[in-house]
Structure formats: structure tokens, C-alpha cells
C-alpha positions, 0 to 999 in steps of 0.5 A: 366225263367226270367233274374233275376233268370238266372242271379243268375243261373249264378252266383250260382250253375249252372254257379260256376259247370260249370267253376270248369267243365272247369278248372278242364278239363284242370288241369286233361288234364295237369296231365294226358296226358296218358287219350286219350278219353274226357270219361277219363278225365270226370271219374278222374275230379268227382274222384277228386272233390269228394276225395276232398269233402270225399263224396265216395257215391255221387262220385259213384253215379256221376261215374255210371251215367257219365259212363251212359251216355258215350260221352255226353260231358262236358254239360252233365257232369256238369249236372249230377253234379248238379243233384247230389248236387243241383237238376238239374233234379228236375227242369221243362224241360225248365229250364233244358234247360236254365241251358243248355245254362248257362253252354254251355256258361260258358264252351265256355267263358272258352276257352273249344272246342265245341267238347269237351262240347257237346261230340260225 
């Protein structure tokens, strides 16, 4: 993938999740000091974004695969985000790969613990 396009990737779809993923994190960790385990948190965020969109069937289907996929991290959350709206696993799995690194960068720059974005 060449710079152009990560720079768009960045800035778009991939990189805009990603930082909603972050602040969203630590606004539901705010709120909710109640939730103990990252899974938790994860499952009220996509409760949140999708009340707020009024999309009941895109959030149970991000709710099912998110419960899915356990303690895979915020990483992974951001991805099956995009899965939903924006295709992410449509794409080549290099290119997943590359939007990996966008949004492990963007969770990093935000302040978001290692632990956290990458799971258990």
C-alpha cells in the first residue's frame, strides 16, 4: 500500500475509528467505573455508537462478533467496526495488515495502553 493511500487511510475511515475507539474507551471507563474487564467496556462503546447512529441491527451485529472474538483488544474492535460500515475485511490481507498498524498507531498516540489495544 503505498503512502498516498495510508495517508488517506489515516485520515478516513481507518484512522477516524480508530480515535472514536480511543476516546470512546476512556469516556465509557469514565461513566462506568462498575465495568472491570476491557470486554465490558468494548460491548457498552458499540452500545453507544450505535444508539447514537439508531442502527439496532448493525450494533447486534458488531455486538455478536466483538462477544466472538473475546479479549482480542481494542485493535481488533475498531476492526469489526469497520468491518460492519466500511469493508475492512474485504480488503487483501496485506492491506488489513497496514490498517492494523493505522489504528494501533492512532490507539497509541491517544494515550491507550499497550494491554488494552492488543487484548489478553
Amino acid at each position: 500500500m503505498g503512502r498516498f493511500l495510508m495517508w488517506i487511510a489515516r485520515r478516513g475511515a481507518v484512522g477516524g475509528t480508530a480515535k472514536w475507539a480511543a476516546a470512546a474507551y476512556r469516556r465509557v471507563r469514565s461513566l462506568h467505573p462498575e465495568l472491570e474487564a476491557d470486554g465490558e467496556v468494548f460491548l457498552k462503546m458499540i452500545e453507544y455508537r450505535y444508539q447514537a447512529l439508531g442502527e439496532a441491527r448493525r450494533r447486534d451485529r458488531v455486538l455478536h462478533l466483538a462477544k466472538g472474538h473475546g479479549r482480542a483488544g481494542l485493535r481488533m474492535l475498531v476492526a469489526i467496526v469497520l468491518g460492519e460500515e466500511a469493508g475492512f475485511f474485504d480488503n487483501p490481507p496485506e492491506t488489513q495488515m497496514q490498517f492494523f498498524k493505522i489504528i494501533e498507531g492512532e490507539l497509541v498516540k491517544s494515550g491507550i495502553p499497550t494491554s488494552v489495544i492488543r487484548g489478553a
